[in-house]
C-alpha positions, 0 to 999 in steps of 0.5 A, a space after each residue: 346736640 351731641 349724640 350722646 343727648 341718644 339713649 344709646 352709646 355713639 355707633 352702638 344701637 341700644 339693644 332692643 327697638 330704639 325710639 322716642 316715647 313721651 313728648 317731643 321736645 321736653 317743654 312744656 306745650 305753653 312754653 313750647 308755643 311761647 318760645 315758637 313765637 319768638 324764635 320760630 321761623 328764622 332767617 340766615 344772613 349771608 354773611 353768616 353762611 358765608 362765615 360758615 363755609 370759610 370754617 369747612 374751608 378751614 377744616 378742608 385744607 389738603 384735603 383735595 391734595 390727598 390721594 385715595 388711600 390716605 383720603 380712606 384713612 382720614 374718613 377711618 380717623 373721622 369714624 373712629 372719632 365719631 364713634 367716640 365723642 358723638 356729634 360734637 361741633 368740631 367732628 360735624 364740620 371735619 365730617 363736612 369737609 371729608 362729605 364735600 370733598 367726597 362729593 367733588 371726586 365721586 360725583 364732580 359736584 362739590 356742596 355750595 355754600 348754602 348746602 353747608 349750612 342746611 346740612 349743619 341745620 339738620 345735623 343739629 336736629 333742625 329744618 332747612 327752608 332752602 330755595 326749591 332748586 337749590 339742591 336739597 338732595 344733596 344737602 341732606 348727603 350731609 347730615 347723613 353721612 355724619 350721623 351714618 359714621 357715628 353709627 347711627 342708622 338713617 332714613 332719608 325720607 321722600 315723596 315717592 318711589 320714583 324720588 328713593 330710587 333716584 336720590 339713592 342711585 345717584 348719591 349712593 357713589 357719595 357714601 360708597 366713597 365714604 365707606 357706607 352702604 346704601 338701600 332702598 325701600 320700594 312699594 313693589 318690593 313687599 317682601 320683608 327680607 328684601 325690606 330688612 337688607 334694605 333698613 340694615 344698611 347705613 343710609 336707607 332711602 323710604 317713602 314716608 308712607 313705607 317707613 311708618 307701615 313697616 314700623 306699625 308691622 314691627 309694633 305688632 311683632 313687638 306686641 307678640 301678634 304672631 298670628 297677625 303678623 304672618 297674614 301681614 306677610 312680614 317673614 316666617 321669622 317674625 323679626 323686626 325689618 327696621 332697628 328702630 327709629 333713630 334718625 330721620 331727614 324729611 325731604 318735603 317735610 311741609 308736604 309730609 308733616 303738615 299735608 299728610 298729617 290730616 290722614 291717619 295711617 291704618 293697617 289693615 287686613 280684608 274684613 267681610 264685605 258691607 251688607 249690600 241691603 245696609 248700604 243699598 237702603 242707606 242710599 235709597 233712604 239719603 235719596 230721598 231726602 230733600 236738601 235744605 229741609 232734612 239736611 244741610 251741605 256746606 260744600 266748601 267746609 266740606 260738612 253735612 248735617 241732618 236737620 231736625 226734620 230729617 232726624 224725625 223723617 228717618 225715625 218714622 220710615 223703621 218697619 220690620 225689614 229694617 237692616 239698620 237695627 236701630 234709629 242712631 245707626 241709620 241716621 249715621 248710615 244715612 249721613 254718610 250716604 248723603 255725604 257720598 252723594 253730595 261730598 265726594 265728587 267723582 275726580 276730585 276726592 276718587 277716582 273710578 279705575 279698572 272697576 274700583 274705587 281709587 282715592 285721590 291724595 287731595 294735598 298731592 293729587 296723587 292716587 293712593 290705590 291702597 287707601 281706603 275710606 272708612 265707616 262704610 263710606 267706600 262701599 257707599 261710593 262703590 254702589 253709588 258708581 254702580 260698583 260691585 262691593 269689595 270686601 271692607 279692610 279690618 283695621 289692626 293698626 293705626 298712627 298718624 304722621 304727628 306721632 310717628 315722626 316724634 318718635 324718632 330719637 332724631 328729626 330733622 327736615 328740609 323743604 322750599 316753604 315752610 315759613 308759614 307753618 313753622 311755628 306749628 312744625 316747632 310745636 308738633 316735631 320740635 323743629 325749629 325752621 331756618 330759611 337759608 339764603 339763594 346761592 344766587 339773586 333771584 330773578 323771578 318775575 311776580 305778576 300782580 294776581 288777577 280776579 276774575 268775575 267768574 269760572 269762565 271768565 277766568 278759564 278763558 283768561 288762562 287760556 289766552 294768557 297760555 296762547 299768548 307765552 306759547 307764542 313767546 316759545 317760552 315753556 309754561 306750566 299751568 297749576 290747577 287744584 283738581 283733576 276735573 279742573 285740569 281736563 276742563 283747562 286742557 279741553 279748551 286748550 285742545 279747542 284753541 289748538 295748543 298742543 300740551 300735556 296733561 299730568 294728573 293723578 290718572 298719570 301719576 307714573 309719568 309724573 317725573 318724565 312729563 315735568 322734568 321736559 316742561 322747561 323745554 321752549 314752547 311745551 305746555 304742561 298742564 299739572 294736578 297741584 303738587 305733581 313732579 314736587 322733587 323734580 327738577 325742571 331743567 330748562 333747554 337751551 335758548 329758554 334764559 333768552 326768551 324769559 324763562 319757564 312761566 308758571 301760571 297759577 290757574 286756581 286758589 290752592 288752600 294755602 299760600 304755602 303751595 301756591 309758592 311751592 308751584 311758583 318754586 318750579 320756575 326761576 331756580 338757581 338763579 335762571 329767569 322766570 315768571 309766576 302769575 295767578 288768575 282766580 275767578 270770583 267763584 274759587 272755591 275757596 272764594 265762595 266758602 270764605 268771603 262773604 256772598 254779597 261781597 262776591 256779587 258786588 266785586 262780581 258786578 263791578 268786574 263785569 259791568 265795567 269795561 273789558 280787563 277791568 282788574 281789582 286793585 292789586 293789594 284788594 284782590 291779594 288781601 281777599 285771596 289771603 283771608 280765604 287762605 288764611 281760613 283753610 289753613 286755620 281749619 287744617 291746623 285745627 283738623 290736625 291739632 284733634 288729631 294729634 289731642 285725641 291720639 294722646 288721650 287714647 295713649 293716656 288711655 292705653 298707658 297701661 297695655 302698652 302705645 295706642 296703636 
């Protein structure tokens, strides 16, 4: 696609704040599902990279025989050019060989095949699966750099601060090499000026949060809030910190757009505290309550309901003191007091941290320290703590990650899985997903998964297998879903005198130090879900001799997608390396979508039976699969009202301007 498809000449940005409005892309939704279905996702044979690379081959002849001025004049040619005639085939694949040969000098690691071809993926506005360990990073320095020399400003956009401030250190020589400039957008660099030096140059690294906040605060300015605008910090000179949404590259972009895309981002600003008396009384009323009779919990759906009698229970206890005004507002009060109560569960959805309540991202387990619950929720579970309350967040602004992304005039992305959720990639951003083949064979080992009876059998299993590999000096990295899971695991391990390392969200800010020496012989690391994505574990010397790094599974994750997404860890770049997966009966993902009587049966039949008695293989992958299958179905249709009600309120608000 030619930038001249952009609402703005090539290299000149249109005056104003460029970025998208209306649907993304210009289908129809039926025609957009239809043509998902037939060509989303797609895979790419060798031979076609292979044919790829030898055309950049082609357009690289005497590059490398160039000396450094007149290396400057073909990249000063190739801008001009650029500039131009937009992103035209022929320009990306001359500004991919000047990228790699630029890479060669600068950083001494020229781009491999498949890196080409997922650079020439995004730079046609699409999402590259490449293998986890196959060097995304510097895949997206292509991209990139082609559309920064056309003049058009690039956000790459990443997991975390730790990751922005790596990618770019460690690229930023590539694009200096090529004339452009590098920046960095960090939390603990709030001010605007620092924020606005950093969008200003050609190629800012950003986290995805970051990005979308700065780009609420910049509505606001552009909505004339001139008062808000000052409490929000963003500079006495109220001007925008970004020049609009021009061209994002989504690394994760499976983790950012699908995982993340359950959790709205709201702005907000510090409000007046919950009336003690409303929450205390909410929780006083919710305690007193019985389960089963006056209200129901369904754990696993995470759902809770008020029965006819609890609705009847609640209506006969108003009296004058009443700090509810009003018999619908207490049954919502008392909902979500029970809700605190029997839902969220202390290290698993929050934690407790210098006295207040910190959030655990559940796709991430990571802390989000500056999130916030909402509808009363947080103080609910602050006096639930015994917690003082903290004055409750306004909210300003909001967005979810489904509309801000469309924005972008220019989308493109890369991960290691997004196979399964391609099509709905396709239908929300307009993606399509292309899977880029190994740049050498694989050699991971996939051990049949294992079902075991129940929770303590399988802890101990884990254990055992743990014991077993430690033994081999091979390094092991053991998934687990929550942190209550991870201390339980690294408990017993601690008891059976196996040294390890614990990384959870209580350590999130040693997240890349801790996983980048899990690949060292013998260590054993024990991690929250997603910790260390973007990190390369790099094995020691000796570890190809013992087998390689063994990644166990300890839990059902709530999508196929980040159970591979863990297994990815191991195994890269052609290294050896195995995966295995042991699940008890009572996962909870397990008792929330296989039926109770089949759980009891299998239950009984695994544990009446002799020792290491195992379900067949294709049954227990069968099983896990439907359970998986069912959550991820929920989170599609979570994310779909998400996406169906913020179009309403903008269809709503089309008069006055976007619904945030």
């Amino acid at each position: 696609m030619s930038s001249r498809a952009l609402p703005f000449r090539p290299g000149v940005a249109a005056g104003g704040y460029p970025e998208r409005r209306g649907e993304r892309p210009p289908l129809s939704r039926a025609l957009r599902s239809v043509v998902g279905w037939l060509r989303v996702p797609s895979r790419v044979r060798r031979a076609r990279v292979d044919a790829f690379a030898r055309r950049i081959d082609t357009c690289a002849a005497g590059l490398a025989d160039l000396d450094d001025a007149r290396f400057d004049a073909a990249v000063a040619e190739l801008r001009a050019a650029l500039r131009r005639e937009g992103l035209v085939p022929a320009k990306i694949c001359r500004g991919f060989a000047l990228v790699r040969e630029a890479a060669r000098r600068e950083l001494g690691t020229p781009h491999y095949d498949v890196q080409l071809y997922s650079g020439w993926v995004m730079a046609h506005q699409g999402l590259a699966e490449l293998e986890t360990g196959e060097g995304k990073t510097l895949a997206a320095t292509l991209p990139a750099a082609i559309a920064a020399l056309a003049g058009i400003p690039v956000h790459v956009v990443t997991a975390n601060d730790y990751l922005v401030e790596r990618d770019a250190e460690t690229m930023g020589p590539l694009y200096a090499r090529l004339g452009l400039t590098t920046g960095t957008v960090l939390e603990r660099e709030p001010e605007p000026e620092a924020r606005r030096a950093a969008y200003a140059c050609d190629v800012t690294y950003v986290t995805n949060k970051q990005v979308a906040f700065d780009y609420l605060r910049d509505r606001l300015i552009g909505a004339g809030t001139r008062s808000l605008s000052r409490e929000l910090g963003v500079g006495a000179s109220h001007a925008p910190v970004m020049r609009g949404l021009c061209f994002a590259i989504v690394d994760e972009a499976d983790s950012v757009l699908i995982d993340d895309a359950r959790t709205p981002l709201i702005l907000s600003r510090p409000g007046a505290p919950e009336d003690d008396a409303t929450v205390r009384a909410a929780l006083e009323l919710a305690r007193s309550l019985e389960a089963d009779t006056h209200y129901r919990v369904d754990a696993g759906r995470f759902e809770l309901e008020l029965t006819d009698e609890g609705h009847a229970l609640l209506a006969s206890v108003a009296d004058d003191e009443d700090p509810f005004t009003g018999e619908r507002r207490r049954a919502e009060w008392v909902q979500r007091a029970l809700c605190a109560e029997h839902l969220f569960e202390r290290d698993r959805h929050y934690l407790v941290n210098d006295g207040a309540i910190e959030i655990i991202d559940q796709p991430t387990g990571r802390r989000a320290p500056d999130r916030a619950f909402e509808g009363g929720m947080h103080a609910l579970i602050e006096m639930k703590e015994g917690l003082p309350l903290q004055p409750q967040r306004e909210t300003i602004a909001r967005i979810s990650y489904q509309s801000f992304f469309r924005r972008y005039l220019r989308l493109a992305g890369m991960t290691g899985t997004a196979r399964e959720v391609a099509r709905e990639i396709w239908n929300v951003y307009g993606l399509r997903s292309v899977t880029v083949p190994t740049r050498l064979p694989s050699q991971r080992a996939y051990t049949r998964l294992k079902l075991l009876p129940d929770s303590d059998a399988a802890w101990t299993a884990t254990v055992e297998r743990v014991l077993e590999l430690h033994r081999q000096r091979r390094p092991v990295l053991v998934g687990t879903a929550t942190l209550e899971a991870s201390e339980r695991l690294s408990g017993m391990l601690e008891l059976a005198g196996l040294p390890h390392q614990l990384l959870t969200a209580r350590q999130d800010a040693e997240e890349a130090q801790v996983i980048a020496r899990a690949g060292e012989p013998g260590r054993i690391t024990v991690a929250t879900r997603m910790a260390g994505r973007g990190t390369d574990i790099r094995l020691a010397p000796g570890v190809d001799e013992s087998g390689g790094l063994a990644v166990v599974a300890a839990e059902l994750s709530e999508a196929a997608r980040i159970d591979r997404q863990l297994f990815g860890r191991c195994a890269r770049q052609g290294s050896p390396g195995s995966c295995e997966q042991l699940v008890s009966l009572q996962d909870r993902l397990l008792e929330t979508w296989l039926p109770a009587r089949l759980r009891s049966a299998l239950a009984r039949w695994l544990g009446d039976g002799p020792a290491g008695r195992t379900l067949p293989p294709l049954l227990g992958l069968i099983l896990t699969r439907t359970a998986q299958l069912a959550e991820e179905s929920r989170g599609s249709r979570t994310r779909r009202r998400m996406l169906q009600s913020e179009r309403k309120l903008e269809e709503m608000l089309a008069f006055s301007g976007p619904g945030e």
